[in-house]
C-alpha positions as protocol buffer text, in pm:
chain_id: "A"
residue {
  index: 1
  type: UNK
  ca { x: 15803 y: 8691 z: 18628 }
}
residue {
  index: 2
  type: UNK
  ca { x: 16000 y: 8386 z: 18481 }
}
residue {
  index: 3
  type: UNK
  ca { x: 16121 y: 8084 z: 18604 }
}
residue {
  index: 4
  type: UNK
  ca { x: 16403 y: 7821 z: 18424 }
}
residue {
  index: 5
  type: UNK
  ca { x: 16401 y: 7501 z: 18535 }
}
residue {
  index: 6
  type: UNK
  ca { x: 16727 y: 7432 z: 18369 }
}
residue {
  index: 7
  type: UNK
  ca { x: 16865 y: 7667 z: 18530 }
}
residue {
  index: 8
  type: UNK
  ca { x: 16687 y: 7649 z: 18857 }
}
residue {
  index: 9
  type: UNK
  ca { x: 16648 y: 8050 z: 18843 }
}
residue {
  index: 10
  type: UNK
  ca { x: 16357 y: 8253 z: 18925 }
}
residue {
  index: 11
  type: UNK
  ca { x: 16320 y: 8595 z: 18822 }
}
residue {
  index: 12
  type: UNK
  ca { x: 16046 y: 8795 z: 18999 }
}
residue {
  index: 13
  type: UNK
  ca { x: 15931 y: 9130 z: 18881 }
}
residue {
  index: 14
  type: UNK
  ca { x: 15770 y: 9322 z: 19251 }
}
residue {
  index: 15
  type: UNK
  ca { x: 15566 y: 9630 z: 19108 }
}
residue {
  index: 16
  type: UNK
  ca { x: 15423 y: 9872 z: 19341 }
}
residue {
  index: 17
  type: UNK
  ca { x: 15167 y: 9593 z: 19478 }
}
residue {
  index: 18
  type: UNK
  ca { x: 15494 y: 9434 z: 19656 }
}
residue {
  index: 19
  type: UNK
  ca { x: 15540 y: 9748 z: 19864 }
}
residue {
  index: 20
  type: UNK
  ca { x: 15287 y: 9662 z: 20122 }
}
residue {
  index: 21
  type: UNK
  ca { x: 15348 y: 9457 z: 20412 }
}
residue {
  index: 22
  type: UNK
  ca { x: 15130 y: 9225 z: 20312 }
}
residue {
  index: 23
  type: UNK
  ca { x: 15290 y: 9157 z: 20009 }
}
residue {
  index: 24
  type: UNK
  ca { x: 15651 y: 9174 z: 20134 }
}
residue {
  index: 25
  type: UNK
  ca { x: 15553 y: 8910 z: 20377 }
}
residue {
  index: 26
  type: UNK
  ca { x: 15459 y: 8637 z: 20068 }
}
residue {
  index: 27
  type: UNK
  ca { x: 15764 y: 8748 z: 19877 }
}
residue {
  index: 28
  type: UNK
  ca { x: 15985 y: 8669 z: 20173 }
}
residue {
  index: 29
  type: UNK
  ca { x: 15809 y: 8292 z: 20214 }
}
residue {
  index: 30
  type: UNK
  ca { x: 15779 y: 8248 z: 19867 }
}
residue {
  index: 31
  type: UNK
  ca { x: 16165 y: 8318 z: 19834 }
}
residue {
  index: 32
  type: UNK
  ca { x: 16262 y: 8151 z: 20179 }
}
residue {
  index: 33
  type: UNK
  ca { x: 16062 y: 7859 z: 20032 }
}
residue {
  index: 34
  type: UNK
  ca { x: 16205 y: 7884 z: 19631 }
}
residue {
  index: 35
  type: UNK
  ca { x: 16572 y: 7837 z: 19824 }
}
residue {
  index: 36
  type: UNK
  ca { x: 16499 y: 7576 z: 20022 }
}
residue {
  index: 37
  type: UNK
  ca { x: 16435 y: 7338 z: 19750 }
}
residue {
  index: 38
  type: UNK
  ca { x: 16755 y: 7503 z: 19539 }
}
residue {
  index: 39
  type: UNK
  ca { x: 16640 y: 7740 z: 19313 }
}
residue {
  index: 40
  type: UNK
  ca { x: 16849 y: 8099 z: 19279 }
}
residue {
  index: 41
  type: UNK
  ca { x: 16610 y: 8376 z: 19349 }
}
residue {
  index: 42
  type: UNK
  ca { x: 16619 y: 8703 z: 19170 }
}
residue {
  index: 43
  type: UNK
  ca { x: 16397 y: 9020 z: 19266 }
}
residue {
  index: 44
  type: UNK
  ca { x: 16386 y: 9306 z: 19021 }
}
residue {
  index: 45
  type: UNK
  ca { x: 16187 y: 9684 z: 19012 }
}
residue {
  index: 46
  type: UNK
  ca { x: 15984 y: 9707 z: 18698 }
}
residue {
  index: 47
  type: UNK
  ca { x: 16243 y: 9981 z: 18585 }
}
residue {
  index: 48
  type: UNK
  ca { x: 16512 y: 9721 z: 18561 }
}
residue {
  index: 49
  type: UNK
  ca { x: 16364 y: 9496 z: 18362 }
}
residue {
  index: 50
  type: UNK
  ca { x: 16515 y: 9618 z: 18060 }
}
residue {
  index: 51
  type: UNK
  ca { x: 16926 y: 9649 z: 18194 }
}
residue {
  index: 52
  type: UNK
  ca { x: 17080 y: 9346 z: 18094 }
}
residue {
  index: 53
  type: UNK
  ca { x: 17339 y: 9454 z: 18319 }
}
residue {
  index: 54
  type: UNK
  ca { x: 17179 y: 9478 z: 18613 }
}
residue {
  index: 55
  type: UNK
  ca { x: 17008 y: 9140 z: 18572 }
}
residue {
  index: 56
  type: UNK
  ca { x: 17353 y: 8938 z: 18492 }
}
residue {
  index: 57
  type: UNK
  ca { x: 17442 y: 9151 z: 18850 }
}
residue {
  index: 58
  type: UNK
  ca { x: 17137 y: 9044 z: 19017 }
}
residue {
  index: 59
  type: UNK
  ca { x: 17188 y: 8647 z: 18877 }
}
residue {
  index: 60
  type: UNK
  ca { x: 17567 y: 8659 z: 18986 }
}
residue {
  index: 61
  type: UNK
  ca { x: 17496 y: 8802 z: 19340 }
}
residue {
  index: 62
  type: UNK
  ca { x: 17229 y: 8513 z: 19392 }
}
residue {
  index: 63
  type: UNK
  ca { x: 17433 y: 8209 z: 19265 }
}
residue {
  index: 64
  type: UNK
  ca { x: 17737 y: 8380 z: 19471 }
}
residue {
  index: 65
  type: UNK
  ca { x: 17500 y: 8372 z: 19794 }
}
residue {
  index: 66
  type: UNK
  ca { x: 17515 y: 7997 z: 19708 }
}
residue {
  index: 67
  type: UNK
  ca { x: 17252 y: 7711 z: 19672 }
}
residue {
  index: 68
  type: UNK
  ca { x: 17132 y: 7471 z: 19919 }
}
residue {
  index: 69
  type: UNK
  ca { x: 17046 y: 7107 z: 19870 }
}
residue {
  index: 70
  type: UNK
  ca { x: 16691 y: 7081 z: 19801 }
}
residue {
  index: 71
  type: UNK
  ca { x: 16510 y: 7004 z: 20179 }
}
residue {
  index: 72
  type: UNK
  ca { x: 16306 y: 6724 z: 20260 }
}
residue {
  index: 73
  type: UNK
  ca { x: 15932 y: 6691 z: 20243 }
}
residue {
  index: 74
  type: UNK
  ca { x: 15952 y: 6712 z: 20631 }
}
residue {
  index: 75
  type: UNK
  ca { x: 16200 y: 7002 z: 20643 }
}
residue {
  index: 76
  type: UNK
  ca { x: 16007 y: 7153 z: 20393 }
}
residue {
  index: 77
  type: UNK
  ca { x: 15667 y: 7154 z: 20612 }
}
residue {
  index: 78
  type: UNK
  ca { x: 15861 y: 7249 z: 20935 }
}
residue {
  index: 79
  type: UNK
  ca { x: 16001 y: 7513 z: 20756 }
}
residue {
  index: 80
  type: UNK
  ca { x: 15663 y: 7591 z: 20599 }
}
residue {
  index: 81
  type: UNK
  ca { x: 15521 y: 7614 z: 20965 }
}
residue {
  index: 82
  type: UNK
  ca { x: 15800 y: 7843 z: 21084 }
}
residue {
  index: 83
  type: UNK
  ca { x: 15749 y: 8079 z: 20807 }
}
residue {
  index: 84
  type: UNK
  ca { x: 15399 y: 8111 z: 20854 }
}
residue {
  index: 85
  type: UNK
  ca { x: 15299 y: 8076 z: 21191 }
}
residue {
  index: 86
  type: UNK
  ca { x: 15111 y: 8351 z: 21365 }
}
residue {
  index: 87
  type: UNK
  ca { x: 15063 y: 8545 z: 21057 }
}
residue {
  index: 88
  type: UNK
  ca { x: 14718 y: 8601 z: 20909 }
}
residue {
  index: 89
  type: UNK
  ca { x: 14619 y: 8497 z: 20608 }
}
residue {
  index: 90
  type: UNK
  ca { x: 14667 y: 8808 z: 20421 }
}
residue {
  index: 91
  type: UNK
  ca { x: 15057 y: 8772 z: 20479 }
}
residue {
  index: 92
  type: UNK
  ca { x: 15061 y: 8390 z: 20351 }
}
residue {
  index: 93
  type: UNK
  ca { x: 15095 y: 8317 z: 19982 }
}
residue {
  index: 94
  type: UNK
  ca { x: 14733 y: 8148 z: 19867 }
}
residue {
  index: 95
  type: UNK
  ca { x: 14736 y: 7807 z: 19793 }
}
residue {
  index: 96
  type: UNK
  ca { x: 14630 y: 7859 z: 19415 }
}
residue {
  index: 97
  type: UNK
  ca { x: 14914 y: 8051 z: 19404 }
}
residue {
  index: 98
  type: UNK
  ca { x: 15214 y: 7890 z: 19525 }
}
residue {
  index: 99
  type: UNK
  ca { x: 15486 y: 7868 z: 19278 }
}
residue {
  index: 100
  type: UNK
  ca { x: 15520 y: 7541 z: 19077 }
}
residue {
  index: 101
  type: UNK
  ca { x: 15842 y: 7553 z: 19297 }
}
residue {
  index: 102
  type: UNK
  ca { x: 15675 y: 7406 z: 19577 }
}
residue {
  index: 103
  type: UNK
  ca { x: 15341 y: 7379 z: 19562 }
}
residue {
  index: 104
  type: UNK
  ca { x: 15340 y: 7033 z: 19587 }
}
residue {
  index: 105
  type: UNK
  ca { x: 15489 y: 6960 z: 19914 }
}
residue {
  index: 106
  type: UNK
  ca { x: 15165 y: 7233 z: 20092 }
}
């Protein structure tokens, strides 16, 4: 995984570990939460880490989805709250491992 500030890009390698539900469930707040405060968002198989071409397609299709404003604090812990509510705590990220990204507003 790698993450620019500069650039406010995230690149996230998901391995065969991201195939279970579980898993799938943190990617999906992690990146739900990643976009809310502005950052692009880029997935990528283990396989296609080495295709330069497929990560410039990856980069382009996220900055072409568009970024957001960064949200509030507030709309940050409604949104927080939304994401997570109901699910157990296998499905929420940890809080030793929330990305830099946000893991001060939790």
């Amino acid at each position: 995984d790698a993450q620019s500030e500069a650039a406010m890009l995230i690149v996230e390698v998901d391995g065969p570990s991201h195939r279970t539900e579980a898993q799938r469930s943190i990617d999906r707040i992690q990146t739900a939460c990643y976009e809310a405060k502005g950052w692009a968002v880029v997935r990528m198989a283990p396989h296609e880490v080495g295709s330069r071409s497929v990560l410039r397609a990856r980069i382009a299709a996220a900055e072409k989805r568009g970024r957001r404003a960064p949200i509030s604090d507030a709309e940050f812990e409604r949104l927080w709250l939304r994401l997570t509510k109901g699910l157990p705590p296998t499905h929420v990220p940890p809080q030793g491992e929330h990305p830099t990204a946000f893991a001060q507003y939790l």
